[in-house]
ZATIDREN-380906 format. One line per 5 residues: their letters; for each residue z, x, y negated of N, C-alpha, C. Coordinates in steps of 0.2 Angstrom, whole numbers, plus 5000, padded with zeros to 4 digits. Atoms other than C-alpha are relative to their C-alpha. Example, Ala and Ser with C-alpha at 12.3 -4.5 7.8 and 13.67 -1.06 7.14 Angstrom:
<nodes>
as = 5000 5004 5006 5039 5062 5022 5000 5004 4994; 4999 4996 5006 5036 5068 5005 5003 4996 4995
</nodes>
This chain:
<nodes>
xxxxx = 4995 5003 5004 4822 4857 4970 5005 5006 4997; 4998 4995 5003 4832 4873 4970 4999 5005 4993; 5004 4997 5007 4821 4880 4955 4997 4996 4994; 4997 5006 5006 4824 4863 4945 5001 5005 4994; 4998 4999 5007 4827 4868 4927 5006 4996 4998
xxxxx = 4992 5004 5002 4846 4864 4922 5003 5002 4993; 4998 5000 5006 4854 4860 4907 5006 4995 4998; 4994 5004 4998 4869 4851 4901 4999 4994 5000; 5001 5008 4998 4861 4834 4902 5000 5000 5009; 5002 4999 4992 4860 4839 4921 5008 5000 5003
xxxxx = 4992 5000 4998 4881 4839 4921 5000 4990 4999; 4998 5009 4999 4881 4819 4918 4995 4996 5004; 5004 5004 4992 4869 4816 4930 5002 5003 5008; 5000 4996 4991 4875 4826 4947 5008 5000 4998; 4992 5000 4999 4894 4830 4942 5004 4994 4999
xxxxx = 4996 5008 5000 4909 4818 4943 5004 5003 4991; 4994 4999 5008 4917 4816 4923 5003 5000 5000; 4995 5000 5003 4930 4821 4924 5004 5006 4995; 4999 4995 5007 4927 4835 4911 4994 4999 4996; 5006 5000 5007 4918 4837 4893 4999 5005 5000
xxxxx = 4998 4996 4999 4912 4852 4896 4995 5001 4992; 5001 4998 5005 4903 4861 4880 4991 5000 5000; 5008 5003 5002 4884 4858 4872 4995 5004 5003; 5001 4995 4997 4880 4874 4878 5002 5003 5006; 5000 4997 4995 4878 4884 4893 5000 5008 5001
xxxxx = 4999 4993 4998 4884 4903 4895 4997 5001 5007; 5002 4997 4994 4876 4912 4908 4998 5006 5002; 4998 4992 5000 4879 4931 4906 5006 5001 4994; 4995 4997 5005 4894 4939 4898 5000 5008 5002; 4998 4991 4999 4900 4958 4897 5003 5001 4993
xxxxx = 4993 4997 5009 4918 4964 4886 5001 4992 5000; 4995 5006 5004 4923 4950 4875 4992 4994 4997; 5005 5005 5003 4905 4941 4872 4997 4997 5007; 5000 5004 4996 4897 4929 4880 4993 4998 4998; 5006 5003 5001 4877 4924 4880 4997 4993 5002
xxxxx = 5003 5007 4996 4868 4904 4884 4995 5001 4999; 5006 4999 4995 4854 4900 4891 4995 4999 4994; 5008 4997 5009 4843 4901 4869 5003 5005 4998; 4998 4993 5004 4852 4917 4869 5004 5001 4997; 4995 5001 5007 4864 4911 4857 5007 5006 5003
xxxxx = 4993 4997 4998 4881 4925 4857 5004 4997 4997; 4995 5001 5003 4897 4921 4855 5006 5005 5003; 4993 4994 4997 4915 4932 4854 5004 4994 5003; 4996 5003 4993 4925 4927 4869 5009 4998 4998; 4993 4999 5003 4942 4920 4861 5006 4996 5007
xxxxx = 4997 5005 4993 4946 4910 4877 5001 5003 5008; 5000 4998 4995 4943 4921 4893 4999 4993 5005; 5000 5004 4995 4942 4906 4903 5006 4998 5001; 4995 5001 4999 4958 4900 4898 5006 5006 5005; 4994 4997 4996 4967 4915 4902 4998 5004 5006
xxxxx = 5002 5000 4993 4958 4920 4917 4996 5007 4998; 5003 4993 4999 4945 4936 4913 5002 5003 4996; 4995 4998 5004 4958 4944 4904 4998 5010 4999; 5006 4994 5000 4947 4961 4908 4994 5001 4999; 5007 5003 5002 4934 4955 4901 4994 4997 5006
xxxxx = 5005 5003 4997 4917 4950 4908 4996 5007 5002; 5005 4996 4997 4908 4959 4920 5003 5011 5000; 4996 4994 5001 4922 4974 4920 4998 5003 5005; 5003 4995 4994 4913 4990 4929 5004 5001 5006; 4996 4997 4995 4929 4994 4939 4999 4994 5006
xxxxx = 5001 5007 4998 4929 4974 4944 4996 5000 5006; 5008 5000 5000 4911 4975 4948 5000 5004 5007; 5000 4992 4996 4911 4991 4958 5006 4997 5009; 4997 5001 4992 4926 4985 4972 4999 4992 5003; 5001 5006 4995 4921 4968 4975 4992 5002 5003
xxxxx = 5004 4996 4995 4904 4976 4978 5000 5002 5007; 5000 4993 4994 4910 4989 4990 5003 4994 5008; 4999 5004 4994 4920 4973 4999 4997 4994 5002; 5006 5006 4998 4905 4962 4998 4997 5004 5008; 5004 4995 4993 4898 4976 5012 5002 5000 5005
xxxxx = 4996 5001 4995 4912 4973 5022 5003 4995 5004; 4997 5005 4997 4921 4958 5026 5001 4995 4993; 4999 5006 5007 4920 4941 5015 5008 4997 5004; 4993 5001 4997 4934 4934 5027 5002 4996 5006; 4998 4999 4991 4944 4931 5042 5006 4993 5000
xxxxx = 4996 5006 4999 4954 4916 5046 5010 5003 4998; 4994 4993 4998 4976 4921 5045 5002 4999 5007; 4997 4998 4992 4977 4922 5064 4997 5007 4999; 5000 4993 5000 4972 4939 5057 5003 5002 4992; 4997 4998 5007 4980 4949 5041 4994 5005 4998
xxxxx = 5007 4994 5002 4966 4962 5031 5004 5003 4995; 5000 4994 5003 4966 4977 5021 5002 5000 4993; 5000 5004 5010 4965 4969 5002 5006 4996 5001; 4993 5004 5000 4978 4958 5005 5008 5005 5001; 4994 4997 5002 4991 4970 5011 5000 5006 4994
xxxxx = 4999 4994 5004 4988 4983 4999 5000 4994 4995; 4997 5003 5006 4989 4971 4984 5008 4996 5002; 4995 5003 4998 5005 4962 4993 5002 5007 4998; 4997 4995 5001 5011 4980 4994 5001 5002 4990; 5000 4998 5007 5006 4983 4974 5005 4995 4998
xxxxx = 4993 5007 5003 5017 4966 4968 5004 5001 5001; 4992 4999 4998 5030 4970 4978 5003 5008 4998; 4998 4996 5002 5030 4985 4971 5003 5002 4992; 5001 5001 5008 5027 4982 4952 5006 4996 5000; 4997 5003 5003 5041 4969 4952 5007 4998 5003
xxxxx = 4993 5002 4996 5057 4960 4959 4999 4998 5007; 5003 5005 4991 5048 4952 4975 4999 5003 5004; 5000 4998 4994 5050 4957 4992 4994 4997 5004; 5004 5007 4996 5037 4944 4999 4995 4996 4995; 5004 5002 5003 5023 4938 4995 4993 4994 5004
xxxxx = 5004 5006 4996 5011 4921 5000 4995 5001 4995; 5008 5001 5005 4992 4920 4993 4996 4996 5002; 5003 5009 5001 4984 4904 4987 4992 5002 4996; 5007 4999 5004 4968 4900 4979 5001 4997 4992; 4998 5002 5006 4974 4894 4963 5007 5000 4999
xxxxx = 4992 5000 5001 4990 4894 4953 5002 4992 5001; 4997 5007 4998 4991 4874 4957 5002 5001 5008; 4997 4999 4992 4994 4880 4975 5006 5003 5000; 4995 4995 5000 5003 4894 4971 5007 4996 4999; 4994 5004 5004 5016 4882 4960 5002 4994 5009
xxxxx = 5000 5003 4996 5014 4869 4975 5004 5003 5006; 4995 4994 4996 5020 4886 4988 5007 5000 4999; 4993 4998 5001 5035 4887 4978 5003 4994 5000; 4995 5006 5001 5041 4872 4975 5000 4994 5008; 4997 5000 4992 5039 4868 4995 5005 5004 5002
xxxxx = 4994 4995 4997 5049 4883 4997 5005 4999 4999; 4994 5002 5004 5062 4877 4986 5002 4996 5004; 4997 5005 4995 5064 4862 4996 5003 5000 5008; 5001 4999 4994 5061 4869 5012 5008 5005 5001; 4994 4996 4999 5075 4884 5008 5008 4996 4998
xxxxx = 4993 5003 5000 5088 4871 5002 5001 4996 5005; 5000 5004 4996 5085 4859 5017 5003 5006 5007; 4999 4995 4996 5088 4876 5028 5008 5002 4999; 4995 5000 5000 5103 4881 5020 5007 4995 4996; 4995 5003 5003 5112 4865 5013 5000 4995 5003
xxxxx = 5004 5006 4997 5103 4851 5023 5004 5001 5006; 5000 5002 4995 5102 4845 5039 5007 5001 5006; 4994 5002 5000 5120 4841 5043 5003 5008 4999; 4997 4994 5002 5127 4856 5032 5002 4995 4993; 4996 5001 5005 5135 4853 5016 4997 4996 4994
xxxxx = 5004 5002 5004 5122 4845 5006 4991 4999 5001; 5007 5004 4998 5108 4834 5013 4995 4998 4994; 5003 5000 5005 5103 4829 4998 4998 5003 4992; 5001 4996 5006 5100 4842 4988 4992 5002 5000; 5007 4999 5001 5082 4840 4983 4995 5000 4995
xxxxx = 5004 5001 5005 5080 4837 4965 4997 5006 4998; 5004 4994 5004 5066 4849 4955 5003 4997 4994; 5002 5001 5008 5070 4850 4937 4995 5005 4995; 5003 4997 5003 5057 4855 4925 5000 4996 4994; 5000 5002 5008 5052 4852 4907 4995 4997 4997
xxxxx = 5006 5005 5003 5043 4840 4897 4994 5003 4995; 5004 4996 5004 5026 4845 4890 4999 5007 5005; 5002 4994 4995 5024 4858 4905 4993 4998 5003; 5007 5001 4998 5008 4860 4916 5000 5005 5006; 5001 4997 4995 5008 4866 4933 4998 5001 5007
xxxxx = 5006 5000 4993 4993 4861 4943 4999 4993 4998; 5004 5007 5000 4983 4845 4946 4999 4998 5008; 4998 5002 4994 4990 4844 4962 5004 4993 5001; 4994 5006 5002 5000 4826 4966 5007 5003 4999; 4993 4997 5001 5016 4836 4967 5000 5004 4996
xxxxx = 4999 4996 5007 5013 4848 4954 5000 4998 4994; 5000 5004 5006 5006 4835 4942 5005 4998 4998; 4994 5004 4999 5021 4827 4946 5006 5000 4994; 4996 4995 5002 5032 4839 4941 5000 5004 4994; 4998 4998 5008 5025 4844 4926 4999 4995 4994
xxxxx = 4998 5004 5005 5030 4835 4911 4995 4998 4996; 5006 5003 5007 5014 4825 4903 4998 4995 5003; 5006 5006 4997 5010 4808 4908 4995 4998 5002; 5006 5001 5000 4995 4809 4902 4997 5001 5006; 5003 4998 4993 4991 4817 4918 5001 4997 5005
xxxxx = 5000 5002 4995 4998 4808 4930 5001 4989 5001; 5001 5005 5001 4993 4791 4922 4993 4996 5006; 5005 5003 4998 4984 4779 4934 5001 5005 5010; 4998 4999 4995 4991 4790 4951 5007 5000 5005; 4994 5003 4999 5006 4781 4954 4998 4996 5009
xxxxx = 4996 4996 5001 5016 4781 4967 5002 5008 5001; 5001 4992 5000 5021 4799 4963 5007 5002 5003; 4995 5000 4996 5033 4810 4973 5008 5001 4994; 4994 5002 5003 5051 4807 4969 5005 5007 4999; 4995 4995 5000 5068 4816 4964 4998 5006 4995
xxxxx = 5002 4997 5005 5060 4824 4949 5002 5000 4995; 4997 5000 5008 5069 4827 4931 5000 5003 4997; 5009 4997 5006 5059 4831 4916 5006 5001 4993; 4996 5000 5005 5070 4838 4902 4997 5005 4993; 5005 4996 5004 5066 4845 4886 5001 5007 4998
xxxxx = 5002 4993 5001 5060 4863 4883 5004 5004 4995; 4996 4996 5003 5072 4875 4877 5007 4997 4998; 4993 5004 5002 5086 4863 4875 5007 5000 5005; 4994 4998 4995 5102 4870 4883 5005 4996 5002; 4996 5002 4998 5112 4856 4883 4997 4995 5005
xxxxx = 5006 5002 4996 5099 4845 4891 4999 5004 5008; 4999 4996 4994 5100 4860 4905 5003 4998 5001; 4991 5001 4996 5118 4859 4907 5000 4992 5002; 4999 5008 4996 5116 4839 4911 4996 4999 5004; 5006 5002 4994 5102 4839 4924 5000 5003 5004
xxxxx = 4998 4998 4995 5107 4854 4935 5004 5001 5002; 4993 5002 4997 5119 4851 4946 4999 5001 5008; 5001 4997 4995 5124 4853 4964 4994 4996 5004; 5005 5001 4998 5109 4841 4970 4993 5004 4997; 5006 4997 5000 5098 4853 4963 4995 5004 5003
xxxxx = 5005 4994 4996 5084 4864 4972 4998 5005 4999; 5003 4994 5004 5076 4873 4959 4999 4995 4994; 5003 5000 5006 5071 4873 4942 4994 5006 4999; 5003 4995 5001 5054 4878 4936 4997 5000 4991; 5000 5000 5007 5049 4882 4920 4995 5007 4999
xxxxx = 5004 4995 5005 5034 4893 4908 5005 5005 4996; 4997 4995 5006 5041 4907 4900 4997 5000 4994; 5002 4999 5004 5029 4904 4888 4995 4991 5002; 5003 5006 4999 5022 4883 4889 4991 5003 4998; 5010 4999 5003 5002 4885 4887 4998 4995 4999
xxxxx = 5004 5007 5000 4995 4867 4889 5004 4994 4995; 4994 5007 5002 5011 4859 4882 5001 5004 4992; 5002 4998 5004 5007 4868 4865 5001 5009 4995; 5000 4990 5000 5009 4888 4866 5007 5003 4997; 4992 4999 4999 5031 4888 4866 5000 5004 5003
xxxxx = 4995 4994 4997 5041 4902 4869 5006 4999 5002; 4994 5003 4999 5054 4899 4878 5006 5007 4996; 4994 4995 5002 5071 4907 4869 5003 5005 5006; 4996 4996 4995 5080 4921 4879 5005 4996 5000; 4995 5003 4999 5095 4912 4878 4999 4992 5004
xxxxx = 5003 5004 4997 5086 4898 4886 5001 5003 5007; 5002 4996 4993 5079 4906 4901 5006 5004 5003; 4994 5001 4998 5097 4913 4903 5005 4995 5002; 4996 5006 5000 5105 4898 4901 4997 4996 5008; 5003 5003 4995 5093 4891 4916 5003 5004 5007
xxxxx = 4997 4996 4995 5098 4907 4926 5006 4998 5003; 4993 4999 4997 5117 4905 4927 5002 4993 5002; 4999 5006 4995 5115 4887 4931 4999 4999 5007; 5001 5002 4992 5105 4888 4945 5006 5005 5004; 4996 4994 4996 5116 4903 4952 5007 4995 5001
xxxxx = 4995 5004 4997 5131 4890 4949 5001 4995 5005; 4999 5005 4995 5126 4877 4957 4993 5001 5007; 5004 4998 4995 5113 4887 4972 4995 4997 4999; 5007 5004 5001 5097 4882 4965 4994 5005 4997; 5005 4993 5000 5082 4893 4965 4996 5000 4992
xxxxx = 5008 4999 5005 5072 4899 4949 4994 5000 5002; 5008 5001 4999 5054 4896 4948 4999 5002 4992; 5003 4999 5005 5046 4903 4934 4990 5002 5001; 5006 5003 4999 5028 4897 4931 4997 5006 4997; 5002 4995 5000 5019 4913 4929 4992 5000 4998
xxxxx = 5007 4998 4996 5000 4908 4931 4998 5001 4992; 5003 5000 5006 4994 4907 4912 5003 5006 4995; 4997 4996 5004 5005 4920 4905 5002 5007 5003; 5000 4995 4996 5007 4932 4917 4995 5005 5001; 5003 4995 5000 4998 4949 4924 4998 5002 4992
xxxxx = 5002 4995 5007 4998 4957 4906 5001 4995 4995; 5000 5003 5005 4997 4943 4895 5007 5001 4993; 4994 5001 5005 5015 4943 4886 5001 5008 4998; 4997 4993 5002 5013 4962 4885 5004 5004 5005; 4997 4997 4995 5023 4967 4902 4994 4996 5004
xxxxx = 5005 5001 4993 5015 4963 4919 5002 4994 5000; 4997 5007 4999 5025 4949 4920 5003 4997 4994; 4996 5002 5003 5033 4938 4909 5010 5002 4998; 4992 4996 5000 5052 4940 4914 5003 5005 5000; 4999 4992 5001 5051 4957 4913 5002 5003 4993
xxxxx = 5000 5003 5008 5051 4954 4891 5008 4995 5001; 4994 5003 5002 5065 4942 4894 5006 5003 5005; 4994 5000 4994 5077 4950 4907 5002 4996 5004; 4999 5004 4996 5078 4937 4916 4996 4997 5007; 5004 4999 4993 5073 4938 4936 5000 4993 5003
xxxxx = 4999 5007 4995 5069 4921 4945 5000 5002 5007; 4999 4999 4991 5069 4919 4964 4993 4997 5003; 5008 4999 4997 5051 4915 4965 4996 4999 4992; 5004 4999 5004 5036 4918 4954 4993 4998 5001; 5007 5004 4999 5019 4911 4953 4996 5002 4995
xxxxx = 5005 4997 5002 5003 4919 4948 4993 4998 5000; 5007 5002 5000 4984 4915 4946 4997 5004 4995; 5003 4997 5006 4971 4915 4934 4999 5007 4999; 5001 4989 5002 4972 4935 4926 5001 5002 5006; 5001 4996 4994 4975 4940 4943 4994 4999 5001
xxxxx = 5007 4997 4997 4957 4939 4950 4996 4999 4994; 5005 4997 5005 4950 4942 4933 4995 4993 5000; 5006 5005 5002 4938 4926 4936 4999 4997 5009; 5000 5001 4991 4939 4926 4957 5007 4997 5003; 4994 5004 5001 4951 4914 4961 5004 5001 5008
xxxxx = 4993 4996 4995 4966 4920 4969 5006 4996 4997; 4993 5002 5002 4985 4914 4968 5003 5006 5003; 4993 4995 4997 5002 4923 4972 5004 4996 4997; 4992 5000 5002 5019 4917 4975 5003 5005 5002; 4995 4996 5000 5031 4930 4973 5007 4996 5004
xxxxx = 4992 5003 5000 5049 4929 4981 5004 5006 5002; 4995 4994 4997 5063 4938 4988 5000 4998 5008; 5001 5001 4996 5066 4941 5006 5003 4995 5004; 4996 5004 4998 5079 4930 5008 4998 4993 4998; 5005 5006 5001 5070 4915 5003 4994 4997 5001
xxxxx = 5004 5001 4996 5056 4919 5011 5000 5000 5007; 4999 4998 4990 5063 4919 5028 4999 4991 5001; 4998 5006 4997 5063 4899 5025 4991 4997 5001; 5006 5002 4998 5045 4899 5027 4997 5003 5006; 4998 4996 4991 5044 4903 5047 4990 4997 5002
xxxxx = 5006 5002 4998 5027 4900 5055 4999 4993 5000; 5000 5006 4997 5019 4885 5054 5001 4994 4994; 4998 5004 5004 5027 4878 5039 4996 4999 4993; 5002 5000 5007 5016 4882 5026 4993 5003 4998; 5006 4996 4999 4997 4889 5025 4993 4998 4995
xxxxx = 5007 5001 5007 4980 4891 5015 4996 5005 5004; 5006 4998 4995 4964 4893 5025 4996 5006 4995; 5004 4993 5004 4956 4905 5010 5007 5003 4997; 4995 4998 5003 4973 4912 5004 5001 5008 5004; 4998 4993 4994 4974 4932 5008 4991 5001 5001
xxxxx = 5009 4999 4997 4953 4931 5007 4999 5007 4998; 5000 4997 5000 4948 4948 5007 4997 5003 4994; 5002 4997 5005 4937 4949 4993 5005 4997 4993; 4996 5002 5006 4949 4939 4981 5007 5006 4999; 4995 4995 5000 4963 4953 4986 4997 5006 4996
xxxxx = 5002 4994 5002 4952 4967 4983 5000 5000 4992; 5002 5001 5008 4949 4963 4965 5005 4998 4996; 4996 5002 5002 4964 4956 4963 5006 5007 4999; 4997 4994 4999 4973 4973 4969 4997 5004 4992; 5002 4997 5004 4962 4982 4956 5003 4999 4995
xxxxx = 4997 5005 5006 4966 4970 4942 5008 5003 4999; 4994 4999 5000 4984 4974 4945 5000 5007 4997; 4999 4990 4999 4982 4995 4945 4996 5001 4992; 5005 5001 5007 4970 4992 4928 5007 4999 4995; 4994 5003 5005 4984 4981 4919 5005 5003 5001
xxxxx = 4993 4996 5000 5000 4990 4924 4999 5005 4995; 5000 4996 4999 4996 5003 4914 5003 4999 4991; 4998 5000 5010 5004 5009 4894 4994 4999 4997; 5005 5002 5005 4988 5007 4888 4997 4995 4997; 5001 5009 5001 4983 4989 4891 5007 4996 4996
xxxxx = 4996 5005 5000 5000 4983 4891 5003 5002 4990; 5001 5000 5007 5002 4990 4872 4997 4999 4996; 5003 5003 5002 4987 4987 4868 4998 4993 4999; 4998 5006 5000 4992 4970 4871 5004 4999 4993; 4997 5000 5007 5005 4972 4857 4998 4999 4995
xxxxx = 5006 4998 5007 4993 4979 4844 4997 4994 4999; 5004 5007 5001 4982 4965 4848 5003 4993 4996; 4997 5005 5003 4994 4952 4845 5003 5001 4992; 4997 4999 5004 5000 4959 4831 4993 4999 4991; 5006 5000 5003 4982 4960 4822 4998 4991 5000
xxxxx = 5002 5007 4997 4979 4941 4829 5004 4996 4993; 4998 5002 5005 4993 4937 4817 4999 5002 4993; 5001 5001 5007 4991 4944 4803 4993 4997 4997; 5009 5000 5001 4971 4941 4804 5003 4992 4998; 4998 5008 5000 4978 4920 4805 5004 5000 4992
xxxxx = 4995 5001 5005 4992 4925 4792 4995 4999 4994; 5001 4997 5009 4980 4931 4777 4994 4991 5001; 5000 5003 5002 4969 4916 4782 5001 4993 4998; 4994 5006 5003 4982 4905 4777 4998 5000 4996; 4999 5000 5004 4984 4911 4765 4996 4997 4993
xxxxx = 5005 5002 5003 4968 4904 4757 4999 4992 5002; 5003 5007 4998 4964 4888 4768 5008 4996 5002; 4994 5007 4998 4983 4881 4772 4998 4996 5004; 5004 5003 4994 4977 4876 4788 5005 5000 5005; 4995 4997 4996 4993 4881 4798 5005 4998 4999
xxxxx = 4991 5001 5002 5011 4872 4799 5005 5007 5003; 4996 4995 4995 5015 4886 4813 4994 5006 5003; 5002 4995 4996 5010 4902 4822 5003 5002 5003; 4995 4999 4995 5016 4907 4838 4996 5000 5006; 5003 4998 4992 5014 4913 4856 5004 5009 5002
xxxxx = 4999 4995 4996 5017 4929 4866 4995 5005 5002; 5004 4996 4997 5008 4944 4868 4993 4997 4997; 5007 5001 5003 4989 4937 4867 4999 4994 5003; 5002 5009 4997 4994 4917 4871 5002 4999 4993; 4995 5002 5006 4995 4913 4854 4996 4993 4997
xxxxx = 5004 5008 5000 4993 4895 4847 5003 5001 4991; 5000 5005 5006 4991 4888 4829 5000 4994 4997; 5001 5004 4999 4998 4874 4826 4997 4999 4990; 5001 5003 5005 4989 4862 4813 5003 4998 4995; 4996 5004 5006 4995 4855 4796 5000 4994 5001
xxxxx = 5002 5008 4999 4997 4837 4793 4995 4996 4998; 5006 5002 5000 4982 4833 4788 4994 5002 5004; 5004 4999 4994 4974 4841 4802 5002 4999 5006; 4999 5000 4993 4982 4834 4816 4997 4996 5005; 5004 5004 4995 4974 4828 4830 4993 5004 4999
xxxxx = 5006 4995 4999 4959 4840 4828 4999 5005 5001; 5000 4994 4998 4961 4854 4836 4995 5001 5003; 5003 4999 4997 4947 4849 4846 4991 5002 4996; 5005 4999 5005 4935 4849 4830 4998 5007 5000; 5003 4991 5000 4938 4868 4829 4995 5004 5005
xxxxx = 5005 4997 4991 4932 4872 4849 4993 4998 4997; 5006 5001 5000 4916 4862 4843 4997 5002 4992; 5004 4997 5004 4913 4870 4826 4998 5008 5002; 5001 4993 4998 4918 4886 4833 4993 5002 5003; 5006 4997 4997 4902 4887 4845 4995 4998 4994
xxxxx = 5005 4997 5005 4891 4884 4831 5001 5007 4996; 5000 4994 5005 4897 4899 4822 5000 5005 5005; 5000 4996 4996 4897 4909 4838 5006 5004 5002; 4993 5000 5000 4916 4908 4842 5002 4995 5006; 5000 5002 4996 4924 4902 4858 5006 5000 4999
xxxxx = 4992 5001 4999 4942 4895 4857 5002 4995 5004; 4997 5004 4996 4955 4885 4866 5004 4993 4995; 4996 5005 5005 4965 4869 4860 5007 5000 5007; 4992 5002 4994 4983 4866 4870 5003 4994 4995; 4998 5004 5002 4985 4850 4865 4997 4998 4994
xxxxx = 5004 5001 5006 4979 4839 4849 5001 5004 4993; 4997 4996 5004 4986 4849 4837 5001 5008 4999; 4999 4996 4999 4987 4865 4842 4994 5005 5002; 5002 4996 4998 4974 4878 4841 5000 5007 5004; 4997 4996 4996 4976 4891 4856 4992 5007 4999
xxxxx = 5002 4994 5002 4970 4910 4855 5002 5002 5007; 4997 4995 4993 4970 4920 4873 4992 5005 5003; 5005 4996 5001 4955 4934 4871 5004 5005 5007; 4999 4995 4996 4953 4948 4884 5007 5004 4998; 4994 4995 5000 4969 4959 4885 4997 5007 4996
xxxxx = 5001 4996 5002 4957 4974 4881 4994 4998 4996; 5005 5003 5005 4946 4965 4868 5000 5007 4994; 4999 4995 5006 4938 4979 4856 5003 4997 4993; 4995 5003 5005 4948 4978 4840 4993 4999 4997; 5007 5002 5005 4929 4978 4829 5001 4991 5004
xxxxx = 4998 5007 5000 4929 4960 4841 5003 4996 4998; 4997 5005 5001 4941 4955 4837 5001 4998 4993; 5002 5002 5007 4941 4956 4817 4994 4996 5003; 5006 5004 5004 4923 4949 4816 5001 4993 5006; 5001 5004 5000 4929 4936 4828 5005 4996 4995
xxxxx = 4997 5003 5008 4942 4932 4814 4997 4998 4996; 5003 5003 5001 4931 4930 4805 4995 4995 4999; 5004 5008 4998 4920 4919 4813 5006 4994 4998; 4996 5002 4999 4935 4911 4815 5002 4994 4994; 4998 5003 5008 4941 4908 4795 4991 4996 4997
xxxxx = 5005 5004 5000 4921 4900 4794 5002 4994 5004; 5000 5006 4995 4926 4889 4808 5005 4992 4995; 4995 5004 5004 4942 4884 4796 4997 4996 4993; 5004 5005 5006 4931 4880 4780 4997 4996 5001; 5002 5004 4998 4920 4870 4788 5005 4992 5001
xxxxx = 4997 5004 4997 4931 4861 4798 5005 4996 4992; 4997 5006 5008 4942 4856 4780 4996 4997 4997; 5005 5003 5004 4927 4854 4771 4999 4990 5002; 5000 5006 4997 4923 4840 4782 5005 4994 5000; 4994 5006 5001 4940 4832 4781 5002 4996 4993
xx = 4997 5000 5007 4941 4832 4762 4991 4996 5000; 5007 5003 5000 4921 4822 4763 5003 4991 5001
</nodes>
């Protein structure tokens, strides 16, 4: 049975639908390309949503999960390992965070934090101290922060948590980048607020610095911890390591995935020490969290991306991404908007092409192009960090074939 022949008719028979996945099946990559199983290439415009942001099948990658395959796959945490603290050591080195917890995805990560948040206000404002009830989360409408019950919860799309009702409480949903809407929802019943420096699912916003400041000196007034949702935009993405690094603006915990293990699924919540003391033995854990091979690769990934080269050529890329979209505007008028950070960048649609953003994902792999949508409307862009520039032009222009097409067809 093992040596079955599989295909994507073999996904609607054995798996549960709860995704559409694509016509084709990739099953080698290396760089920014990507091969399926009649050989067909395509350039890599998606990383896996963000995730093999070192491209595919990266020698260095390759090379230390190797060397910790020989060694130790992993160990329960009634013991700590070697990967884990030397990348705990790297973060806390690279950033604001003194402490450090590792999850297997950033819906954990987010889940870590936002227990913390509760758990640290109930520590010092709870349990017959001066504010028992301080336990609302505020976050933003159109966010995305896991597919967990309590993450879904908490972040701002019905769509998601339509049909998993009831859901957990004390939650308020306000809209994204709107200062005065902050000034009315945090208050001294607050815990935290968490929020994207840059929204990805909810359709590729940046948040203002005057924004993300504005969130800062509330929570400070009324003791309520920042969360900044880090897992989509983060390790390199926005051109810094981190996102808040770009806006000067530091939260009190930080959440990671994705780009961190390059494709091997790793989380990290960041914090300070003082907020991390409210997580005491006991209170909080992840049976693969701290796995040694997820560390190892994750540590590398870190020591890779830090460096001026990537992180500028981050720049550059973005910088080429837009003009590449601007000039084919300037013939197809296919764009009301373009926007995003560093190499999360989204295209919204015109109005006559709203609602099809998904039409482009499916023309795209005919032409040998692999994109993202974040949302109906919104064509999303997030290529390898160190995607060769030659890829990246000739994926433009895969890209502006994808646009003819797809109008062609609209105007039929």
């Amino acid at each position: 049975m093992s040596s079955a022949i599989v295909n994507r008719q073999t996904f609607d028979e054995v798996m549960v639908p709860n995704y559409s996945p694509a016509a084709f099946i990739p099953v080698s990559g290396k760089g920014s390309r990507l091969w399926d199983q009649d050989g067909n290439e395509y350039i890599d415009f998606a990383s896996g949503i963000a995730v093999t942001s070192l491209g595919h099948l990266h020698p260095e990658l390759t090379r230390v999960l190797h060397e910790q395959v020989d060694r130790l796959w992993h160990l329960s945490n009634t013991f700590t390992n070697e990967p884990a603290l030397r990348l705990a050591r790297r973060l806390t080195e690279s950033t604001f965070a003194e402490r450090v917890f590792f999850s297997n995805s950033g819906a954990e990560a987010n889940e870590a934090a936002l227990k913390l948040a509760r758990r640290y206000a109930f520590d010092h404002f709870g349990a017959e101290k001066t504010k028992p009830e301080k336990t609302k989360i505020v976050s933003c409408k159109q966010s995305f922060h896991g597919r967990t019950l309590f993450t879904v919860s908490v972040g701002g799309q019905p769509k998601y948590t339509e049909g998993f009702a009831p859901l957990p409480g004390d939650l308020d949903h306000i809209e994204f980048n709107d200062l005065a809407a902050a000034e009315a929802a945090i208050d001294a019943n607050t815990c935290a607020v968490i929020v994207e420096p840059v929204q990805g699912e909810g359709g590729v916003l940046p948040a203002t610095p005057e924004y993300l400041k504005k969130l800062r000196e509330l929570c400070d007034r009324h003791g309520a911890l920042l969360i900044f949702d880090e897992v989509q935009i983060g390790v390199g993405r926005a051109g810094t390591l981190f996102a808040y690094m770009g806006y000067g603006v530091t939260p009190d915990i930080l959440t990671s995935a994705k780009a961190l293990g390059n494709g091997f699924p790793v989380g990290a919540m960041l914090t300070t020490k003082k907020v991390a003391a409210s997580f005491v033995v006991g209170t909080h854990g992840s049976t693969y969290g701290g796995n040694p091979l997820a560390c190892a690769v994750a540590d590398k990934v870190i020591e890779l991306v830090n460096t001026p080269e990537v992180l500028d050529g981050v720049k550059r890329r973005h910088d080429l991404i837009v003009e590449g979209l601007a000039r084919i505007n300037e013939t197809h008028r296919a764009f009301r908007d373009v926007r995003g950070a560093g190499l999360l960048i989204g295209a919204e649609l015109t109005g006559e092409l709203a609602g099809k953003s998904k039409d482009f994902v499916n023309v795209g792999a005919k032409h040998g192009l692999v994109i993202l949508v974040a949302g109906p409307n919104v064509v999303r862009f997030a290529p390898s960090l160190v995607i060769p520039e030659d890829d990246l032009q000739e994926g433009l222009e895969r890209f502006e074939a994808v646009v003819a097409e797809v109008l062609a067809a609209q105007s039929v």
